[in-house]
TORLOKOL-338563 format. One record per residue: residue number from 1; residue in one letter; chain; x, y, z of N, C-alpha, C in turn. Coordinates in steps of 0.05 Angstrom, whole numbers, plus 5000, padded with zeros to 4 digits. Atoms other than C-alpha are relative to their C-alpha. Example, Ala and Ser with C-alpha at 12.3 -4.5 7.8 and 13.67 -1.06 7.14 Angstrom:
REM residues 2
<node i="1" aa="A" ch="A" n_c1="5018" n_c2="4976" n_c3="5000" ca_c1="5246" ca_c2="4910" ca_c3="5156" c_c1="5018" c_c2="5024" c_c3="5000"/>
<node i="2" aa="S" ch="A" n_c1="4984" n_c2="4976" n_c3="4999" ca_c1="5273" ca_c2="4979" ca_c3="5143" c_c1="4985" c_c2="5022" c_c3="5014"/>
***
This chain:
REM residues 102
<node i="1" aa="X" ch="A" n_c1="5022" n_c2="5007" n_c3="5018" ca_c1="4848" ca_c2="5162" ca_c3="5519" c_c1="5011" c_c2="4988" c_c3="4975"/>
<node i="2" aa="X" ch="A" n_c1="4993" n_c2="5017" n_c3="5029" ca_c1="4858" ca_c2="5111" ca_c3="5464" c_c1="4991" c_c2="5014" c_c3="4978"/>
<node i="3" aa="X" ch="A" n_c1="5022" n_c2="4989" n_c3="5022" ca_c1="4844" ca_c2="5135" ca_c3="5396" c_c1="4996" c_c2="4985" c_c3="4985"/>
<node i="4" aa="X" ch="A" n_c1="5021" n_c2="5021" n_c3="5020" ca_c1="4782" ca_c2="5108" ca_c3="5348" c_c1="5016" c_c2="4989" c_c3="4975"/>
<node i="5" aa="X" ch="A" n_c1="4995" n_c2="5008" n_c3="5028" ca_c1="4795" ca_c2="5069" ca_c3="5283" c_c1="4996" c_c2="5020" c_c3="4983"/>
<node i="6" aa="X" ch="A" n_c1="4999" n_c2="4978" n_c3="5015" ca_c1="4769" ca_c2="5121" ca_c3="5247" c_c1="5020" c_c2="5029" c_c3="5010"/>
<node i="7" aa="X" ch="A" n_c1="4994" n_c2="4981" n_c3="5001" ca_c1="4813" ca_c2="5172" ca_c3="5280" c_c1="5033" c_c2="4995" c_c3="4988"/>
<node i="8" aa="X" ch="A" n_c1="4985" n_c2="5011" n_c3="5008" ca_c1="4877" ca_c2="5129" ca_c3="5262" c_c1="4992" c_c2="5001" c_c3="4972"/>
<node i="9" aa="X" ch="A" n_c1="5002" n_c2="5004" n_c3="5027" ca_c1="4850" ca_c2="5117" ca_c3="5194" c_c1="5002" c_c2="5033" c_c3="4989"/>
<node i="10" aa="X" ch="A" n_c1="4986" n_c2="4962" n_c3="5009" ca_c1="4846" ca_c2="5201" ca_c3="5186" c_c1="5012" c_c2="5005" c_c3="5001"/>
<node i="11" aa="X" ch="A" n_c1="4974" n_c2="4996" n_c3="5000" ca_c1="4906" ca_c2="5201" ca_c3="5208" c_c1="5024" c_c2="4991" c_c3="4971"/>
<node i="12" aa="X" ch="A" n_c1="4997" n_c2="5006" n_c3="5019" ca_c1="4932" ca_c2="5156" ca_c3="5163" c_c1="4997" c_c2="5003" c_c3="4964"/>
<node i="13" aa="X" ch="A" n_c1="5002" n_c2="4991" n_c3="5032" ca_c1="4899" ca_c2="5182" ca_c3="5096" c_c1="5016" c_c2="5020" c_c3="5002"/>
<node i="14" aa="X" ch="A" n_c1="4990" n_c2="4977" n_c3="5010" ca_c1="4950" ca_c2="5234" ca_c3="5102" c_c1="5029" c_c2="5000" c_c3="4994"/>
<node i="15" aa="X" ch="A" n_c1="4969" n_c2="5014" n_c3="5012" ca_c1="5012" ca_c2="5186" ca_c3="5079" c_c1="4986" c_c2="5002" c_c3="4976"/>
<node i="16" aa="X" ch="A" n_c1="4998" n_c2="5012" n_c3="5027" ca_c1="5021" ca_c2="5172" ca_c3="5019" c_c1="5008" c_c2="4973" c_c3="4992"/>
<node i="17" aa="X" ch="A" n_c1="5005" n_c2="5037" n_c3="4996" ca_c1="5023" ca_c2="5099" ca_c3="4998" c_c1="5028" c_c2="4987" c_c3="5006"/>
<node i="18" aa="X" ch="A" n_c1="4974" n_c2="5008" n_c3="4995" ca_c1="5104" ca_c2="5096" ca_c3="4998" c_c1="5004" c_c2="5005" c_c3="5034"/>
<node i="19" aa="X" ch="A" n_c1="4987" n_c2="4996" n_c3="4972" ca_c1="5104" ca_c2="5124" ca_c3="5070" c_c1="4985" c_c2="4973" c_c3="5015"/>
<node i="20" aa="X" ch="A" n_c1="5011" n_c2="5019" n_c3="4992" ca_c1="5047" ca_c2="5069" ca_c3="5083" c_c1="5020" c_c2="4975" c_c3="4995"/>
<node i="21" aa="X" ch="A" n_c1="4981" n_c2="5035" n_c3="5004" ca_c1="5103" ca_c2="5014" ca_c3="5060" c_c1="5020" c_c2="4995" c_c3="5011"/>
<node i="22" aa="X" ch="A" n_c1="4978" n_c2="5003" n_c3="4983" ca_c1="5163" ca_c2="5039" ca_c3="5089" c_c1="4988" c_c2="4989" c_c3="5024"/>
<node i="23" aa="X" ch="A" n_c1="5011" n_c2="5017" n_c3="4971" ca_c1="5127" ca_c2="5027" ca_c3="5161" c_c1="5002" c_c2="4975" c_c3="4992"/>
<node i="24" aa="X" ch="A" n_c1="5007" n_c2="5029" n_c3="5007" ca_c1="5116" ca_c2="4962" ca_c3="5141" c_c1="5027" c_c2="4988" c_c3="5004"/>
<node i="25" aa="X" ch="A" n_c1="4968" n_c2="5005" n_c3="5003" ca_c1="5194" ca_c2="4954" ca_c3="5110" c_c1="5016" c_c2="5001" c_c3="5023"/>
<node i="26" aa="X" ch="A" n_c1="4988" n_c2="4989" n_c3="4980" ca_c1="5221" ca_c2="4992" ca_c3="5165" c_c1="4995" c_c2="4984" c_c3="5027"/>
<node i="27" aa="X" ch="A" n_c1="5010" n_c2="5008" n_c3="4961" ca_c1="5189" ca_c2="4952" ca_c3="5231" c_c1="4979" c_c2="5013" c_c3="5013"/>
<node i="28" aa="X" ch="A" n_c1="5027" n_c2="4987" n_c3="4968" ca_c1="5142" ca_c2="5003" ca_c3="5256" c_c1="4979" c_c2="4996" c_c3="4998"/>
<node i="29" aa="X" ch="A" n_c1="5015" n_c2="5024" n_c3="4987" ca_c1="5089" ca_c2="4962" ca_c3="5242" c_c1="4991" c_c2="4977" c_c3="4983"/>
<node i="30" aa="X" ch="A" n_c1="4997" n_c2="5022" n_c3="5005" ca_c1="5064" ca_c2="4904" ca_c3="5230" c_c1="4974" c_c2="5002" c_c3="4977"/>
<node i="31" aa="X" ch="A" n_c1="5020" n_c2="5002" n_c3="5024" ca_c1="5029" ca_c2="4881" ca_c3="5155" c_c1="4971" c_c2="4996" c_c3="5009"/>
<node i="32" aa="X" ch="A" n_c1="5021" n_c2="5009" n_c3="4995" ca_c1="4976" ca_c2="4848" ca_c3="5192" c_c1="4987" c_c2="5030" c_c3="5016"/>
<node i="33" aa="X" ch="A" n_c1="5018" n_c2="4985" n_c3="4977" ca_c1="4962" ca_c2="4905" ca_c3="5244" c_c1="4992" c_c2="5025" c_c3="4974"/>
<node i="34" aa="X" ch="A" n_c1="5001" n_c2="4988" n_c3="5021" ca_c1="4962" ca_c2="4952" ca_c3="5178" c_c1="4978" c_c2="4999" c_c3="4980"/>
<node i="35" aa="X" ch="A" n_c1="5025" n_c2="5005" n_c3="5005" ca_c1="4912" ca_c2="4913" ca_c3="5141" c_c1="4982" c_c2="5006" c_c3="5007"/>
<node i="36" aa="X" ch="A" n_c1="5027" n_c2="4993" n_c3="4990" ca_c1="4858" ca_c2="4925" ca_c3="5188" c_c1="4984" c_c2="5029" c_c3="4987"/>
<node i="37" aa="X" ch="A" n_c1="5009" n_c2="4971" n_c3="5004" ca_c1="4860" ca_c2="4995" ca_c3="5173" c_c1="4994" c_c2="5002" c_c3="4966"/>
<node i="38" aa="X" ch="A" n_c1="4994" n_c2="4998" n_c3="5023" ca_c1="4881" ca_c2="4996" ca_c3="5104" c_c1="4964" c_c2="4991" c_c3="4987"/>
<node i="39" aa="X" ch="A" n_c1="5025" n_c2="5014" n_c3="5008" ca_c1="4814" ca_c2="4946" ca_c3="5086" c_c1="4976" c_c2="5022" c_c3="5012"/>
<node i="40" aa="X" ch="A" n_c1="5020" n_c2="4986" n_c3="4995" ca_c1="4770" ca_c2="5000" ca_c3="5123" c_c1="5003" c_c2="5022" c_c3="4982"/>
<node i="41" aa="X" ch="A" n_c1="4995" n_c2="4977" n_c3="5023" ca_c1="4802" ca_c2="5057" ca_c3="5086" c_c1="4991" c_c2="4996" c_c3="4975"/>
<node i="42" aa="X" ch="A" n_c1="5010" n_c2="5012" n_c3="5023" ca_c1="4792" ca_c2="5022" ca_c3="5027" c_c1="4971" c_c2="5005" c_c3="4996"/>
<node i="43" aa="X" ch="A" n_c1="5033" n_c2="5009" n_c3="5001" ca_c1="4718" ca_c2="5007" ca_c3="5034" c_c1="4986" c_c2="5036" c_c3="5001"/>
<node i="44" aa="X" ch="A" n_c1="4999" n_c2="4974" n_c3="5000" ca_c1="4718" ca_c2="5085" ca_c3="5054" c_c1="4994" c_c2="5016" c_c3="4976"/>
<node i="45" aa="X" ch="A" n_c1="4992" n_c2="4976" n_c3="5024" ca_c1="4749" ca_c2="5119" ca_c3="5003" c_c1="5017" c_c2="4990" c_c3="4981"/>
<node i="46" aa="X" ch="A" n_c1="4996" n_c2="5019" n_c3="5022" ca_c1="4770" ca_c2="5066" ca_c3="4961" c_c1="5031" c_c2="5010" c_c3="4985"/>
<node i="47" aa="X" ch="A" n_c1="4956" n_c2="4994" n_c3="5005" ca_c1="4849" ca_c2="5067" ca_c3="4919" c_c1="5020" c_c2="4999" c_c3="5027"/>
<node i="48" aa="X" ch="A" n_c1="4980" n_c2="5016" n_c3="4990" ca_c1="4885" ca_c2="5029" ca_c3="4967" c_c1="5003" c_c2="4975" c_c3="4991"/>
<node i="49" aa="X" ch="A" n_c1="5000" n_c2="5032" n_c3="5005" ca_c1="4874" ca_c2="4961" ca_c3="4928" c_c1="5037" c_c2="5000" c_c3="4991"/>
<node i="50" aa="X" ch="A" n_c1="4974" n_c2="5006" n_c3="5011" ca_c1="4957" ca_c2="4970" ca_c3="4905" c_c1="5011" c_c2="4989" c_c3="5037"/>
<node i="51" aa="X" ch="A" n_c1="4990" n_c2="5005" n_c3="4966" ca_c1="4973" ca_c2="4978" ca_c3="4987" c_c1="4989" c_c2="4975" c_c3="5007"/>
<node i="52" aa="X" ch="A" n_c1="5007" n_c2="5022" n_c3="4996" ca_c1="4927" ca_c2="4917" ca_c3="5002" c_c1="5011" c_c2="4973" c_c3="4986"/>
<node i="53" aa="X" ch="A" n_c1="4991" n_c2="5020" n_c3="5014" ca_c1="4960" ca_c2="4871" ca_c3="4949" c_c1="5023" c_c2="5005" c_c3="5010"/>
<node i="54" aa="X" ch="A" n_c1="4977" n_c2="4998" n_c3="4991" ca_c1="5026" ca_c2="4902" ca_c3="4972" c_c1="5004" c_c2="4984" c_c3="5029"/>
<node i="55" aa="X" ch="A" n_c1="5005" n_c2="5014" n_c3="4975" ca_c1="5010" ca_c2="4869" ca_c3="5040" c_c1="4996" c_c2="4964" c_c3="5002"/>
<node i="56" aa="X" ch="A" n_c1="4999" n_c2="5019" n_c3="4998" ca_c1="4984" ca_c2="4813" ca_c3="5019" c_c1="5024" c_c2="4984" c_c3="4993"/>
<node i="57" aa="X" ch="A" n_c1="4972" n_c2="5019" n_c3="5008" ca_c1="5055" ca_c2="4789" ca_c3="4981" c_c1="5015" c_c2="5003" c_c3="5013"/>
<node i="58" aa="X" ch="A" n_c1="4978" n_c2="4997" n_c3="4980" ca_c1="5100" ca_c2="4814" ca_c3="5038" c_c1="4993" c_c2="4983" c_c3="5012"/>
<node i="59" aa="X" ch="A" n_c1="5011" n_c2="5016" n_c3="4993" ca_c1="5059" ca_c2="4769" ca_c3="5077" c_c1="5005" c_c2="4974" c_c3="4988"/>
<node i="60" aa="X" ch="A" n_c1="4983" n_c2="5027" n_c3="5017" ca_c1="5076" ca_c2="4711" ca_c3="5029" c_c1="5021" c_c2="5003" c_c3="5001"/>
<node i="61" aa="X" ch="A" n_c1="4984" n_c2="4993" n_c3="5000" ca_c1="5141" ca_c2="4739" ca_c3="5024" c_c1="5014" c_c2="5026" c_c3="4997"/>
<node i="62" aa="X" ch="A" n_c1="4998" n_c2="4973" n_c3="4996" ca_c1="5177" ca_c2="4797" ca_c3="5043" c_c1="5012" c_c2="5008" c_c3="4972"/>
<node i="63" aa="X" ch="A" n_c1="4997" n_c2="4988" n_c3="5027" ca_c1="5217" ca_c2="4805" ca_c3="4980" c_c1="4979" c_c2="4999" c_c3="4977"/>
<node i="64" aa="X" ch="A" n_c1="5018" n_c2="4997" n_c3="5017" ca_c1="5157" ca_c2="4787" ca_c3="4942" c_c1="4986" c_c2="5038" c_c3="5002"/>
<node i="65" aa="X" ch="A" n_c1="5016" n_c2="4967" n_c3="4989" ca_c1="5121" ca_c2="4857" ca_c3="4973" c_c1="5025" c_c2="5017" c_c3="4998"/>
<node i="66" aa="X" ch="A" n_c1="4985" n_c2="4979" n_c3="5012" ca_c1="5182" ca_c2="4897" ca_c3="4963" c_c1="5002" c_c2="5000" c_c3="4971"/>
<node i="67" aa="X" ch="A" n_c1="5002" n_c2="4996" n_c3="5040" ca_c1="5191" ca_c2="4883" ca_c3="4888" c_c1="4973" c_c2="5012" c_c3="4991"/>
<node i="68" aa="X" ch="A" n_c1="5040" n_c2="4991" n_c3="5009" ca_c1="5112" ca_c2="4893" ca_c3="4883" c_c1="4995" c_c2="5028" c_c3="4998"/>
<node i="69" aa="X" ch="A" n_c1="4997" n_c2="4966" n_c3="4991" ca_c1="5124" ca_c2="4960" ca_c3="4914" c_c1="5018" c_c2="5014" c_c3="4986"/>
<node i="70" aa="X" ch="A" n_c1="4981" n_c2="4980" n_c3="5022" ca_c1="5187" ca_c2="4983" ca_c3="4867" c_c1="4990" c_c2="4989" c_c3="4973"/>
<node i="71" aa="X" ch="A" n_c1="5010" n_c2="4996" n_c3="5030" ca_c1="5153" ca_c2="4959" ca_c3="4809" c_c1="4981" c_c2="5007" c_c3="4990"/>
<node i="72" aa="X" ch="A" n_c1="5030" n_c2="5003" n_c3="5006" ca_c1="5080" ca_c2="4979" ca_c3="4809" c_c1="5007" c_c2="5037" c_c3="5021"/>
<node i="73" aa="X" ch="A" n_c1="4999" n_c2="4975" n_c3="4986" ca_c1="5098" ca_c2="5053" ca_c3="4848" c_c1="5001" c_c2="5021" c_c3="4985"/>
<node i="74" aa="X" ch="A" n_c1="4999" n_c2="4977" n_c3="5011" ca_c1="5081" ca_c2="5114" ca_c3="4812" c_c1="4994" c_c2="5021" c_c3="5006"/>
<node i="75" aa="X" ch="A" n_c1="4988" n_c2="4970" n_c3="4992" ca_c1="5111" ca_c2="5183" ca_c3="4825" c_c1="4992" c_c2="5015" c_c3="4978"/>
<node i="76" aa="X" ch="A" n_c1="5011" n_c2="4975" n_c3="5021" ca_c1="5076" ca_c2="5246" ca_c3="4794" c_c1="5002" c_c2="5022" c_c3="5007"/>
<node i="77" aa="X" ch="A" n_c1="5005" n_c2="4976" n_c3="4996" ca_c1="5086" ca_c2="5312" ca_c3="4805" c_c1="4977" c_c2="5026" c_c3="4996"/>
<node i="78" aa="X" ch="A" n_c1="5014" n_c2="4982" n_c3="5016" ca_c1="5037" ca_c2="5371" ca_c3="4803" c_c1="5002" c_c2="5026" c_c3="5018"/>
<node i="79" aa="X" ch="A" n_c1="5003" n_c2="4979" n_c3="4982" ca_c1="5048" ca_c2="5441" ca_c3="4832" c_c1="5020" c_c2="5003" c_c3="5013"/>
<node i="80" aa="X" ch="A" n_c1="4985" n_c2="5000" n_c3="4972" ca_c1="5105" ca_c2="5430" ca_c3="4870" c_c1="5009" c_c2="4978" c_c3="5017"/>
<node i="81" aa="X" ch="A" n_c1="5007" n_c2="5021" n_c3="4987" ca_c1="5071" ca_c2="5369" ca_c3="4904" c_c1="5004" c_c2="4972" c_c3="4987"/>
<node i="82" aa="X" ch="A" n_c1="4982" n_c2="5025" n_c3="4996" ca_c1="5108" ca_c2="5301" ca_c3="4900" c_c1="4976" c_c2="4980" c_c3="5009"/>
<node i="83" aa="X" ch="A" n_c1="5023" n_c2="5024" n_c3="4991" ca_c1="5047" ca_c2="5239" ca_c3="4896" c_c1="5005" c_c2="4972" c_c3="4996"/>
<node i="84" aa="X" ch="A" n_c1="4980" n_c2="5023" n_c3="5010" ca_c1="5071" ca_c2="5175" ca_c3="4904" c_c1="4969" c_c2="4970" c_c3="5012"/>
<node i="85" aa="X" ch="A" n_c1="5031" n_c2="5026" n_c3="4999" ca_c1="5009" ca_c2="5118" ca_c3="4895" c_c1="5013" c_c2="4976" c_c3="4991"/>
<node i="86" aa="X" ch="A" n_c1="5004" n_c2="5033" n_c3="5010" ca_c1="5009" ca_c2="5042" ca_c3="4890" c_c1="4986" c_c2="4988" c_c3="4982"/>
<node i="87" aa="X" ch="A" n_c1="5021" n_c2="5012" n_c3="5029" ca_c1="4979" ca_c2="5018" ca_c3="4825" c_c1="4996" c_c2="4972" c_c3="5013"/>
<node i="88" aa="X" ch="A" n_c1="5000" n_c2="5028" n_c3="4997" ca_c1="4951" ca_c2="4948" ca_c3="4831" c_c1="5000" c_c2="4992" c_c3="4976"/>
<node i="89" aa="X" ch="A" n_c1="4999" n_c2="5013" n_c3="5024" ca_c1="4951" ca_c2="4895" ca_c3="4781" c_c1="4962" c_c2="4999" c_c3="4995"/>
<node i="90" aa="X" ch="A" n_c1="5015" n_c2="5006" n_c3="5014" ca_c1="4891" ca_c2="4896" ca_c3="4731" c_c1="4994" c_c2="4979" c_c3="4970"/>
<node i="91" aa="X" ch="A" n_c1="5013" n_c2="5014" n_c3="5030" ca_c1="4853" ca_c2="4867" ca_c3="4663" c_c1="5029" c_c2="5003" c_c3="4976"/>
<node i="92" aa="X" ch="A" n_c1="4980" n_c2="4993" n_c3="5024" ca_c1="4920" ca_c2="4899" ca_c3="4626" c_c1="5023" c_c2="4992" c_c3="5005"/>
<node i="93" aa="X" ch="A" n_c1="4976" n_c2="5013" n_c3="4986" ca_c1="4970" ca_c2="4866" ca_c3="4672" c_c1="4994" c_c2="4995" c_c3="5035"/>
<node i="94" aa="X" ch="A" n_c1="5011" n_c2="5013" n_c3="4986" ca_c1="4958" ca_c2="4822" ca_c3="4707" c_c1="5026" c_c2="4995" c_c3="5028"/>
<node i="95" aa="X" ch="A" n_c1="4984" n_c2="5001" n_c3="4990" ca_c1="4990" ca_c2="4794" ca_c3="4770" c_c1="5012" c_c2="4972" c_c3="4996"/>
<node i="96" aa="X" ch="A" n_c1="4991" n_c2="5024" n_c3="5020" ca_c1="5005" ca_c2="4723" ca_c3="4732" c_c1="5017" c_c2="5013" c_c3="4976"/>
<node i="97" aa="X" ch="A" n_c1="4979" n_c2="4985" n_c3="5016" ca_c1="5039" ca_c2="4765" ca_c3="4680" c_c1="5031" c_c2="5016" c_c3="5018"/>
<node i="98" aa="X" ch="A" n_c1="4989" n_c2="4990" n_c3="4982" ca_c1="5079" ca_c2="4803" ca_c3="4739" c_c1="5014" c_c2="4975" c_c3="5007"/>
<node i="99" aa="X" ch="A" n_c1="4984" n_c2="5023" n_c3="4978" ca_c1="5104" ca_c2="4733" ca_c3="4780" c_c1="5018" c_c2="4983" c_c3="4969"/>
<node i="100" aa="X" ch="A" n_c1="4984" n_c2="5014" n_c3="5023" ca_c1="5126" ca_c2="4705" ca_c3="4706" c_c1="5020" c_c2="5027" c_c3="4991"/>
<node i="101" aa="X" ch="A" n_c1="4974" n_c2="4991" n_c3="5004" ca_c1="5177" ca_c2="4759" ca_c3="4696" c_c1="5018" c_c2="5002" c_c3="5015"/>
<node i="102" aa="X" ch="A" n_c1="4972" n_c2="5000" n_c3="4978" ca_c1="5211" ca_c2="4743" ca_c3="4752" c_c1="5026" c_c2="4987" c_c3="4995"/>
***
């Protein structure tokens, strides 16, 4: 028995956004087949727009989407628990401000 999009996508909300990129980095899978999900999640339960932009510049270029991902990745601790989220670019920094400090 195959499993649903939504049961993959519950699965999935239970990375964290660096484990969502290694896959990606790593081979095991592919940006495009990742999107699908990612863009549902999104629409879901919304804060994946850093992972979706992270996709889209690997997609342009792979080192573009790795830099995106070590420079916009923030690690927080609370409790014990280790949270590691994808900021995206906003109104305060932009992603035209980002591609000019390269």
């Amino acid at each position: 028995m195959a499993m649903s999009d939504d049961g993959i996508e519950y699965l999935l909300g239970y990375l964290n956004h660096r484990m969502l990129i290694d896959g990606v980095e790593e081979g095991y899978v592919s940006a495009a087949d990742l999107k699908y999900h990612i863009e549902r999640m999104d629409k879901k339960w919304g804060s994946y727009e850093g992972v979706l932009t992270f996709i889209r510049l690997y997609q342009e270029d792979r080192k573009l989407g790795c830099k995106f991902a070590k420079d916009m990745m923030e690690v927080t601790k609370n409790n014990g628990t280790t949270y590691k989220h994808l900021n995206d670019f906003d109104e305060d920094y932009t992603e035209e401000q980002w591609r000019n400090e390269e």
